[in-house]
N, C-alpha and C positions, 0 to 999 in steps of 0.2 A: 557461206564463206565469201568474202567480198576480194574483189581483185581490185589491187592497185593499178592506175592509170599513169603511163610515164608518156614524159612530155619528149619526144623526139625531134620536133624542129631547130633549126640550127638558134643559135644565140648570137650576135655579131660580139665583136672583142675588141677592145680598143687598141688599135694597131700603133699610136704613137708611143702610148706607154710602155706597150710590148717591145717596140723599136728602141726607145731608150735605155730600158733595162738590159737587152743583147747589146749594143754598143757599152754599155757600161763593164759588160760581162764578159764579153772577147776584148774591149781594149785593153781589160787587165792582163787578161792572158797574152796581150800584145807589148803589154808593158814588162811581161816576166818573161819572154822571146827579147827582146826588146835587151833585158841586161842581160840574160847567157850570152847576147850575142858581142854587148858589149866587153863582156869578161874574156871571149874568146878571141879579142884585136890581137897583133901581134906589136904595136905601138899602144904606151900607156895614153888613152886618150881624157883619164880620171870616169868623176861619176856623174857630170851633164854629158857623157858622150849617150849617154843612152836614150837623151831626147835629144840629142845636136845628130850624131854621127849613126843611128839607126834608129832613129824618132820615125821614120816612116813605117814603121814593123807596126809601130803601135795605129795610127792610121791607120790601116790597111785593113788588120783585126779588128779595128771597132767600126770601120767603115761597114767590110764586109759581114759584121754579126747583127750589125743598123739595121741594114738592107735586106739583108734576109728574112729576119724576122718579119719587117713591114711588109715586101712584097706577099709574103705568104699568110700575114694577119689580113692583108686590104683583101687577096682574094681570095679568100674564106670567105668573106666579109660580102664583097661583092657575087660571086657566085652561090652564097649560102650553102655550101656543101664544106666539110672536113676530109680529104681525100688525099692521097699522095699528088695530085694535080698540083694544089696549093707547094707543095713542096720541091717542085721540078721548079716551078716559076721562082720561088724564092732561092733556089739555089742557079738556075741561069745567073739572076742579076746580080747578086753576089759574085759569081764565078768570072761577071765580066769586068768586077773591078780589078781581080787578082791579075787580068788579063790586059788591061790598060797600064799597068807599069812594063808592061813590054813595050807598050806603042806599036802594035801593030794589028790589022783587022782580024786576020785567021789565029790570033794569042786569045783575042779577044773573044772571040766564038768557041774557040777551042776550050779553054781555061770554061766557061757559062757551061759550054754541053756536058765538059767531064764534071764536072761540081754538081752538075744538077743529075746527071746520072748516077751519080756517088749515091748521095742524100737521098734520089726517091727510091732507090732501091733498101735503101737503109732503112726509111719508111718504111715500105710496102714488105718489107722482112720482119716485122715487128718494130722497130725504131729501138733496139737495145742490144749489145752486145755480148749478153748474158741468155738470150732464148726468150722465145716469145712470148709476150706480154696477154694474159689475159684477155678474152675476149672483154670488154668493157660494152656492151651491151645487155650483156646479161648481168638478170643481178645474181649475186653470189650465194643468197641466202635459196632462190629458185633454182639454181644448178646445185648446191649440196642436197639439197630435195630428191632433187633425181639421183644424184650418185648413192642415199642410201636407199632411197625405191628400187634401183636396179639390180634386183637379186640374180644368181648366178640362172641358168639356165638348168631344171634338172636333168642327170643323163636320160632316163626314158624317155621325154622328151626329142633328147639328143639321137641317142636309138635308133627313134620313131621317124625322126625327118629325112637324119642322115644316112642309116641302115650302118649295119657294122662291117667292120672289114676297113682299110687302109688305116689301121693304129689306131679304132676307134671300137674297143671287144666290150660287150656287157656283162652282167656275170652270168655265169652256167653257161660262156659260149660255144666253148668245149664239144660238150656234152649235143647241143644245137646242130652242132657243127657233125657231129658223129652221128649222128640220127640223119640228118638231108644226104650226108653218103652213102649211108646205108639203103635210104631210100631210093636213089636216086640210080647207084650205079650196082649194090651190091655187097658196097666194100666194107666191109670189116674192119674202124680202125681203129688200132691197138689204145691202151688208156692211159698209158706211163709211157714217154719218148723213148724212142733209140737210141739205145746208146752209143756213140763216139767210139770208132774204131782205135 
């Protein structure tokens, strides 16, 4: 039987591309914040207010999904590892654009550290919302292998390691059980329970 060989070292990934596509993909989503927010003025400001009078939303979105992506492509890239590290950096520098519309240093650090503690955690939880994602290491056809090879344990077995006693009887224990007392101290004990006064 021959075993397959997997290839484990890192792959580098092209971090510009990756960059573009997150800014193409959060601007949108910056451009759909962008008109709720326009819809929500209290002045009709029409339908360029939504790149005139909160055109920044969208900036901001695509700046920050730009940024993210590529810091965390380049240092995959550069460190050659895939690891929630990758992901604390990319959400830093993201976190300190959000923090630069404030214009102030401690916005700016503040905004990096909570973002990037969001996101690695969100990583390093599985990266889904839904429960954890498969181990992606293993292959899947090798883990169904094992889960039909791993047959139950039989009770003798069980018995034998455990011994009986704390909710754990085999059969005729009864009987076992009536014989070591008898043995033991003497006692005679009855073969149908007492019954409830």
């Amino acid at each position: 039987m021959a075993q397959h060989e997997e290839d484990h070292s890192y792959h580098p990934k092209d971090a510009i591309s990756g960059a573009l596509k997150a800014t193409v993909l959060t601007g949108s989503a910056g451009l759909f914040a962008s008109a709720v927010q326009n819809t929500l003025t209290k002045r009709n400001v029409g339908p360029l207010g939504v790149f005139m009078r909160s055109g920044g939303t969208i900036g901001i979105f695509a700046a920050m999904g730009g940024t993210y992506e590529f810091v965390k492509t380049a240092s995959a890239n550069l460190r050659e590892k895939e690891d929630p590290y990758n992901v604390a950096l990319g959400g830093f520098f993201s976190g300190t654009l959000l923090g630069l519309r404030v214009r102030t240093f401690p916005a700016v650090l503040g905004y990096g550290i909570a973002l990037s503690t969001a996101m690695t955690a969100f990583e390093y939880t599985g990266g889904s919302l839904f429960g954890y994602k498969k181990n992606t290491e293993v292959d899947e056809f090798d883990r169904r292998q094992q889960l039909r090879t791993n047959y139950r344990t039989p009770a003798e077995q069980t018995f034998a390691e455990l011994g009986e006693g704390r909710g754990i009887y085999g059969p005729n224990y009864e009987e076992r059980r009536r014989e070591r007392l008898k043995e033991a101290y003497g006692i005679e004990v009855p073969t149908s329970p007492v019954p409830a006064s």
